[in-house]
Steps between C-alpha positions, in 0.01 A plus 500: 500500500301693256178282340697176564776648333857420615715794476303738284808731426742230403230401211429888412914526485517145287186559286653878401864333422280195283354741289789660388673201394457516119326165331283452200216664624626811608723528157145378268385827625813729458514390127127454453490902613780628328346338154101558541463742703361526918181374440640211342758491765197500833318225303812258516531647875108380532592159376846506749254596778226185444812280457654576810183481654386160410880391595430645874121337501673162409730552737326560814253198395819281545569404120872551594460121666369363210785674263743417710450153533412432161838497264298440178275786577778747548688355189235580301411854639863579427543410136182660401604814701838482320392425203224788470748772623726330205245577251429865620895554469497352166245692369626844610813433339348394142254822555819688552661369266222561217486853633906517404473372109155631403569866652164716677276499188488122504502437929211800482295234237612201746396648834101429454619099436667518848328681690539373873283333707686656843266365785486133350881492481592624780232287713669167318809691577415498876352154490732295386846629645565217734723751752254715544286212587712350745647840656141635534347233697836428733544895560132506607432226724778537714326867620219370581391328835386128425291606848287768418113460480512680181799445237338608211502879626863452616533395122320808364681754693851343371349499136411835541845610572675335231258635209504838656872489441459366145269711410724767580794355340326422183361859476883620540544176192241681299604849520852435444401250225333799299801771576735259335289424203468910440884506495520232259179512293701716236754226477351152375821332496629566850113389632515167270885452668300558857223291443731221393681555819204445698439193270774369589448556874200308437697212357709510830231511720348160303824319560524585835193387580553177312804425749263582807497244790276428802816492731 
């Protein structure tokens, strides 16, 4: 046992394969990059990094009980996490969209009117996607020794780990996210097409969070 961890490798090897899978987070940033830039990119990677924090602070203070056992609570944590990543979909699409019609002159005029606010999203993105919730504080507590005199640095080192990985990840996110936006900066159409795509991930991640259960 390492800090009153159970099986530190087993969490390095699960956190590592976690962070990979894609979600909304992960794909805010990939788009976020690709259309404004890195900077704009590591500021929605801030805001992924606080939410994910708070999540693993809640977690190891035991607000999984109280989530858990409250079906109301969880209801409404779900909706509004559905229906926010809903509305981020939406609006790529109807930027994209506008971008398609009105042709670079016009989307050049636009841009100042939506310019994003990257670390506010993608905290609210963080917050209120009820999976990440639940997965966060079951995949944590079940490393850690209920015995040990002092949880909370059992909790650390596991947090550590995780956002060590993301941070990593994201960076790759970022990069990648700025690459693709130099191959098709010169062709508005194919990014508006793209950005709609990602919209419509969006839209898919919403509904699939709408359909989420506590089983």
């Amino acid at each position: 046992m390492f800090f009153g961890i159970i099986d530190i490798w087993a969490y390095v090897i699960g956190a590592f394969l976690i962070i990979l899978l894609p979600g909304p987070n992960s794909l805010y940033v990939l788009s976020l990059a690709a259309t404004h830039g890195v900077r704009q990119g590591y500021r929605a990677a801030a805001g992924v990094f606080v939410g994910d924090t708070v999540l693993m602070v809640l977690a190891a203070a035991g607000a999984s009980s109280l989530l858990r056992s409250s079906a109301l609570l969880f209801t409404i944590v779900k909706y509004a996490g559905a229906a926010y990543l809903a509305w981020i979909g939406f609006q790529m699409i109807r930027g994209a969209w506008r971008a398609w019609r009105q042709g670079p002159a016009a989307a050049e005029e636009a841009e100042p009117e939506r310019r994003p606010r990257p670390f506010r999203k993608a905290l609210t993105i963080s917050l209120l996607n009820p999976k990440a919730i639940l997965f966060f504080v079951s995949f944590f507590v079940q490393f850690v020794d209920p015995g040990y005199a002092t949880p909370a640095l059992s909790f650390l080192i596991l947090g550590a780990v995780i956002q060590i990985f993301s941070l990593l990840y994201l960076t790759a996110l970022i990069f990648g996210g700025t690459f693709l936006a130099g191959q098709f900066g010169r062709h508005r159409r194919l990014s508006a097409g793209l950005t709609s795509g990602v919209g419509a991930v969006f839209l898919g991640f919403g509904a699939k969070l709408a359909t989420t259960s506590l089983g």
